[in-house]
LOTOR-810448 format. One record per residue (C-alpha): residue number from 1; residue in three letters; x, y, z; chain. Coordinates in nm, 4 decimals. Layout:
# LOTOR-810448
> NUM, ALA, X, Y, Z, A
...
END
This chain:
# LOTOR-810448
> 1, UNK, -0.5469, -0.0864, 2.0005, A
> 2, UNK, -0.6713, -0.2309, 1.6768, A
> 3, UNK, -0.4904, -0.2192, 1.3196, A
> 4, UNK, -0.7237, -0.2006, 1.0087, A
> 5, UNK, -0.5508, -0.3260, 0.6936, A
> 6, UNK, -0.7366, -0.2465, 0.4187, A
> 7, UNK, -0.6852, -0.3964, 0.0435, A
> 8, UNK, -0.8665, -0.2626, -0.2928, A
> 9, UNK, -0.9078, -0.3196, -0.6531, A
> 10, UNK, -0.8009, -0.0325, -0.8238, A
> 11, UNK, -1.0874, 0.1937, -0.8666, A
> 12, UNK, -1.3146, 0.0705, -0.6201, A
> 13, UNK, -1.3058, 0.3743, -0.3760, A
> 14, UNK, -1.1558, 0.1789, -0.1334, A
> 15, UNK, -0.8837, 0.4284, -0.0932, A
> 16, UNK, -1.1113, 0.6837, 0.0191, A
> 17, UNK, -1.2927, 0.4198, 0.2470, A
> 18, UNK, -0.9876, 0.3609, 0.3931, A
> 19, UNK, -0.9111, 0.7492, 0.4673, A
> 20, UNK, -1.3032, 0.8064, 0.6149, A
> 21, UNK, -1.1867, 0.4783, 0.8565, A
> 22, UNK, -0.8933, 0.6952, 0.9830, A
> 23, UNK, -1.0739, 1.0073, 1.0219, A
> 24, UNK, -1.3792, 0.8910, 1.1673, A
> 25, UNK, -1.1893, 0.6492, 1.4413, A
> 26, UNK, -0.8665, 0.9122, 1.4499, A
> 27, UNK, -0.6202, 0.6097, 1.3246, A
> 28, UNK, -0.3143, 0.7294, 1.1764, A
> 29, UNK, -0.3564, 0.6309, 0.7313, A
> 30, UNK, -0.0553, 0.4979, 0.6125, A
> 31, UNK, -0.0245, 0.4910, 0.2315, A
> 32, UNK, 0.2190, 0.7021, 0.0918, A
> 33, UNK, 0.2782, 0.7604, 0.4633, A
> 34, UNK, 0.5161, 0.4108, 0.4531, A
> 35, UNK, 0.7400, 0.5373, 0.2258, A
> 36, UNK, 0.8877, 0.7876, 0.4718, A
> 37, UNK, 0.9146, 0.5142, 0.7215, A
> 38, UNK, 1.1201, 0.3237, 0.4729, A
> 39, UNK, 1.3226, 0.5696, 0.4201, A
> 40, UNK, 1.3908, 0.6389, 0.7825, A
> 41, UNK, 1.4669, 0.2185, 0.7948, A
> 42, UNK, 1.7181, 0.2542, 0.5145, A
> 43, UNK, 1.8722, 0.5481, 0.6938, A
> 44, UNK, 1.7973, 0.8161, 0.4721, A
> 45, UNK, 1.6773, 1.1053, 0.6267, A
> 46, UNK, 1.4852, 1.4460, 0.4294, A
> 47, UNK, 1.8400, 1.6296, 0.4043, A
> 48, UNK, 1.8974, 1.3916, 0.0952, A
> 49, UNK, 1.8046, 1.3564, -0.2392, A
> 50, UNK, 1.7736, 0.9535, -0.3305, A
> 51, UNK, 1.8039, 0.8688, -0.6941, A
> 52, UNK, 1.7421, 0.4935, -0.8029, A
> 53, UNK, 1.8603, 0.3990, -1.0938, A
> 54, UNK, 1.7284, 0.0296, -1.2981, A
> 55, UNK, 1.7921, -0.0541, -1.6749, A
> 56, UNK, 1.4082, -0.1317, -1.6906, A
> 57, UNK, 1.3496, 0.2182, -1.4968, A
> 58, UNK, 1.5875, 0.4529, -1.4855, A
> 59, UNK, 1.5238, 0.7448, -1.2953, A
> 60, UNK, 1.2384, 0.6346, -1.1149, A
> 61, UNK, 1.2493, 0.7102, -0.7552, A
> 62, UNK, 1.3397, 0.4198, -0.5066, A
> 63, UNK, 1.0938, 0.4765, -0.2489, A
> 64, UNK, 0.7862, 0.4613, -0.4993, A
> 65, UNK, 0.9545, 0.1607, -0.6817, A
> 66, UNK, 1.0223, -0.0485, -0.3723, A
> 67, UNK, 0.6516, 0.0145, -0.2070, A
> 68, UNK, 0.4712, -0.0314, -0.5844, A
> 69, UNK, 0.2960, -0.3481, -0.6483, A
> 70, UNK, 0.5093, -0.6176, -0.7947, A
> 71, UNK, 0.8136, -0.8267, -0.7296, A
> 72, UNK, 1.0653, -0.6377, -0.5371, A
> 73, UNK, 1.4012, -0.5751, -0.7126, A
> 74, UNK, 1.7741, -0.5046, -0.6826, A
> 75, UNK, 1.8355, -0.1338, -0.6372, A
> 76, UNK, 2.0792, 0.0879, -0.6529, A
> 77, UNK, 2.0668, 0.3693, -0.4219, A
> 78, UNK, 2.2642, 0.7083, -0.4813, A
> 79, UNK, 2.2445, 0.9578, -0.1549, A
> 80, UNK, 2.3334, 1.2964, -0.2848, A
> 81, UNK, 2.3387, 1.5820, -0.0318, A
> 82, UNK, 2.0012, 1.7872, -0.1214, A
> 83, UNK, 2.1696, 2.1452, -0.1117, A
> 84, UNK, 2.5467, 2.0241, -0.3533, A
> 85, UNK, 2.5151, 2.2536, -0.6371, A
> 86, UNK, 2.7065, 1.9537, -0.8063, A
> 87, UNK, 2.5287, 1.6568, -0.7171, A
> 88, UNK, 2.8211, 1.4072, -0.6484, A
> 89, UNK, 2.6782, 1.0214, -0.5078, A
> 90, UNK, 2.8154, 1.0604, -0.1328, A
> 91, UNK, 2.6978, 0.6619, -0.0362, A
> 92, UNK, 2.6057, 0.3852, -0.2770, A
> 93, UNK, 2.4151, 0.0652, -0.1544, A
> 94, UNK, 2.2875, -0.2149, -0.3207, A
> 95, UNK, 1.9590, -0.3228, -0.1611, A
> 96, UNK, 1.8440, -0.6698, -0.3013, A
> 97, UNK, 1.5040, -0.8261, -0.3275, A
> 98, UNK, 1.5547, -0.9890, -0.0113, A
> 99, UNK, 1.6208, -0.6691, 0.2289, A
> 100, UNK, 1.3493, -0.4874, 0.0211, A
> 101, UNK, 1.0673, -0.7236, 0.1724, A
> 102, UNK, 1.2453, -0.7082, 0.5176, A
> 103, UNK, 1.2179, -0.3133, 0.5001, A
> 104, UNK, 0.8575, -0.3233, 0.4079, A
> 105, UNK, 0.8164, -0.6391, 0.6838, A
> 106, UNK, 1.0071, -0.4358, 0.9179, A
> 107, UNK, 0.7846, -0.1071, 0.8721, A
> 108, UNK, 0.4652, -0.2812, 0.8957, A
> 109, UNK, 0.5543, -0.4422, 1.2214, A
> 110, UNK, 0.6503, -0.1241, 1.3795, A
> 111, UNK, 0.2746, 0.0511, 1.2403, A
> 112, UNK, 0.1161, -0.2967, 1.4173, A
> 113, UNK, 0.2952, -0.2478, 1.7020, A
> 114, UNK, 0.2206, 0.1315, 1.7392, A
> 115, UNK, -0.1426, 0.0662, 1.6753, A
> 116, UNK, -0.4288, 0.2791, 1.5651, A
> 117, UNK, -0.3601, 0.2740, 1.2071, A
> 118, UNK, -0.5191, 0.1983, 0.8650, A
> 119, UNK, -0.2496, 0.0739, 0.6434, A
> 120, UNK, -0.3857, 0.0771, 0.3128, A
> 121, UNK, -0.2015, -0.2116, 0.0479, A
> 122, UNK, 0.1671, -0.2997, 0.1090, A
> 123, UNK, 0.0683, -0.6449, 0.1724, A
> 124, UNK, -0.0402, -0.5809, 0.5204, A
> 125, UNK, -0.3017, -0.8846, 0.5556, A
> 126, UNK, -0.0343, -1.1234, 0.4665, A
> 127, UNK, 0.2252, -0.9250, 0.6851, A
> 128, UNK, -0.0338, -0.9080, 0.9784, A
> 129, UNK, -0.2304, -1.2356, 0.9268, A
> 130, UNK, -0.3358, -1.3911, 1.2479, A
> 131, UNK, -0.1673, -1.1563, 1.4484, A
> 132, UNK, -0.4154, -1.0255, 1.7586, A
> 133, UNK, -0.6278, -0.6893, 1.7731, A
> 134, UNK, -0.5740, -0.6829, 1.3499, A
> 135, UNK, -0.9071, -0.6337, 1.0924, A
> 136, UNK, -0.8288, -0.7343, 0.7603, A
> 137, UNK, -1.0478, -0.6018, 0.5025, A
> 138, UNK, -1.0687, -0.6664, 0.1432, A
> 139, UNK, -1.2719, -0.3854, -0.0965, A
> 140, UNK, -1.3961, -0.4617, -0.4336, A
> 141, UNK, -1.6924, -0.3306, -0.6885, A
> 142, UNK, -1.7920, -0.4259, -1.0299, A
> 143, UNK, -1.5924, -0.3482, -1.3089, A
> 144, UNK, -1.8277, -0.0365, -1.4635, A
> 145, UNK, -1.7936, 0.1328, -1.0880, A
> 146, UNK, -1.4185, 0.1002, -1.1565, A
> 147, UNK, -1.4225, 0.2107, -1.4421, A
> 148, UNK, -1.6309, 0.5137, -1.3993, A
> 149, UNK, -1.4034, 0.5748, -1.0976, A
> 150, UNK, -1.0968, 0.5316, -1.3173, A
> 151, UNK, -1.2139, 0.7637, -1.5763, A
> 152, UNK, -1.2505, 1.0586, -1.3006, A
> 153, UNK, -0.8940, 0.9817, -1.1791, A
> 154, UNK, -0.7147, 0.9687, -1.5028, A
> 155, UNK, -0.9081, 1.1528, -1.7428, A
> 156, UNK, -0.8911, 0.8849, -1.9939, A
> 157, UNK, -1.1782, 0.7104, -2.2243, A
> 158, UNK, -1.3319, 0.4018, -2.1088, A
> 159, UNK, -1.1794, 0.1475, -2.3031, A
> 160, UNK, -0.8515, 0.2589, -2.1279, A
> 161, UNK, -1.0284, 0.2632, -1.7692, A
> 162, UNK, -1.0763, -0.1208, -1.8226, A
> 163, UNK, -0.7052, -0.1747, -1.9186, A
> 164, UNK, -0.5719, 0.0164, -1.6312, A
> 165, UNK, -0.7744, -0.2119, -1.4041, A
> 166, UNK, -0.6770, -0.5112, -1.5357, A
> 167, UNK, -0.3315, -0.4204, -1.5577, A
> 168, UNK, -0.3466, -0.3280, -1.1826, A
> 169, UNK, -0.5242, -0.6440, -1.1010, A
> 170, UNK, -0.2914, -0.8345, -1.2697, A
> 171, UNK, 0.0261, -0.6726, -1.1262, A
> 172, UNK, -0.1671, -0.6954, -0.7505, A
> 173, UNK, -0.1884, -1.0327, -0.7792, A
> 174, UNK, 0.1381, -1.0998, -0.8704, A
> 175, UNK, 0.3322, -0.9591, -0.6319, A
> 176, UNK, 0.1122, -1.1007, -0.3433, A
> 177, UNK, 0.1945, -1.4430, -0.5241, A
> 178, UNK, 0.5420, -1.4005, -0.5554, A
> 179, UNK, 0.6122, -1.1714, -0.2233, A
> 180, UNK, 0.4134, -1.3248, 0.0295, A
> 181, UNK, 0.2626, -1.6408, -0.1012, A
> 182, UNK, -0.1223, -1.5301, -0.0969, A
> 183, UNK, -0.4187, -1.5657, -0.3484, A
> 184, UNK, -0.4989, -1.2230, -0.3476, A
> 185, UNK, -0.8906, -1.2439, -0.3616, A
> 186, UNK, -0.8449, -1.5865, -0.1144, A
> 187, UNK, -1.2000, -1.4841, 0.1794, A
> 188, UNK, -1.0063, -1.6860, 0.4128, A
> 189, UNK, -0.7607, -1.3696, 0.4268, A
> 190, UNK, -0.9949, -1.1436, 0.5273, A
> 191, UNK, -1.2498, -1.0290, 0.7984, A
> 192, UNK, -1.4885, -0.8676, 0.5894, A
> 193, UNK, -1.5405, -0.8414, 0.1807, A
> 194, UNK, -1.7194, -0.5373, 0.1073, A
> 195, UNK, -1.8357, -0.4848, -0.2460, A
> 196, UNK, -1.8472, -0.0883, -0.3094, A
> 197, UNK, -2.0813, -0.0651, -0.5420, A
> 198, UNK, -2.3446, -0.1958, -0.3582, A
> 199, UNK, -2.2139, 0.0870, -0.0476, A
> 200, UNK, -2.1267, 0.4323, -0.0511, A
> 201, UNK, -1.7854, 0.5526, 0.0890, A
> 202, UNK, -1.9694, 0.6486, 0.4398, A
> 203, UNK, -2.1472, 0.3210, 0.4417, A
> 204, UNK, -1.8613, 0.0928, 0.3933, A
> 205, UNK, -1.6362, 0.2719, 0.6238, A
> 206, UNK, -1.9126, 0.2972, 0.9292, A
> 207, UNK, -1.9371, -0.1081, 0.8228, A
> 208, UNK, -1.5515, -0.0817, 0.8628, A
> 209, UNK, -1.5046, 0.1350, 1.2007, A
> 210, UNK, -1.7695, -0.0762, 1.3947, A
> 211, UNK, -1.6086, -0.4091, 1.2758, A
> 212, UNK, -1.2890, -0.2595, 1.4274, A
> 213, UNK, -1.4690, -0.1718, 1.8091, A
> 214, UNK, -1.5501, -0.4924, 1.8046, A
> 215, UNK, -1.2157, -0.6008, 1.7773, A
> 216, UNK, -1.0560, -0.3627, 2.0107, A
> 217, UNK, -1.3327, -0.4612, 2.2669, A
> 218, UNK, -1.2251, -0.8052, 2.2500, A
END
């Protein structure tokens, strides 16, 4: 059983890379996928409603907070049941930086363990580093790919394109730093470096799935 993890620059297609890797080897994705399994660690479960509330964020939801690039922070987590017509907080829990990494530790262990997945970000080559049967793959492309790519996804001009990735390059790279400890672009992280605009999706991912039978084969 062989776990791909697969990290991107923002707009280099390596998202959808990532999802032709899962479909062509049948490997369960996990993207938005680990937020569930969060969830499920923290002990919520889909009969409640969680609201997180932050003075630099209010009303954002937990789940998408914790699992979004960039230093993990105190929390406050409000269960409310899903079906009150008066939505009263039933449980409150603080969850610090500290058990916010061990949740997201926790979770990736359990995908590695499982096996046969693509987990896509999350810090999964610094969670997984070294650890047998893993691929670690790191996706980037030049910066008018991204931004072409960037322009299709949010519909903006291109001089906002460029912020975005820079902003999301910047914010990558810090919570790497911070979290885990890692250079983010560091080759000594990674099996393979694939640059996407020299590949199409179906190129780099066939690169991808045969890099990973090689693995499995031992």
């Amino acid at each position: 059983m062989t776990v791909i993890t697969i990290s991107r620059q923002y707009g280099s297609g390596g998202t959808e890379v990532a999802q032709r890797v899962a479909d062509i080897l049948g490997y369960q994705y996990l993207d938005k996928e680990v937020i569930a399994r969060v969830a499920e660690e923290a002990g919520l479960t889909d009969q409640e409603v969680l609201e997180f509330r932050e003075d630099s964020a209010e009303g954002r939801n937990f789940l998408e907070r914790l699992l979004t690039p960039g230093p993990p922070q105190a929390a406050t987590m409000a269960l409310r049941p899903a079906t009150a017509q008066e939505m009263h907080v039933r449980t409150l829990e603080l969850l610090d930086s500290e058990k916010c990494l061990h949740l997201i530790r926790s979770v990736v262990h359990a995908e590695y363990k499982r096996g046969n997945a693509v987990i896509v970000g999350r810090g999964g080559q610094a969670v997984l580093q070294d650890l047998p049967g893993t691929l670690h793959v790191y996706i980037h492309a030049a910066m008018p790919t991204r931004i072409l790519n960037i322009q299709r996804m949010e519909g903006v001009d291109m001089e906002r394109a460029y912020h975005s990735a820079l902003q999301h390059d910047k914010v990558t790279s810090r919570y790497l730093d911070r979290v885990f400890g890692i250079r983010w672009e560091d080759p000594q992280l990674y099996h393979l470096m694939l640059n996407a605009t020299k590949l199409s999706i179906e190129q780099a991912a066939q690169i991808i799935v045969q890099a990973a039978r090689l693995v499995e084969a031992g």
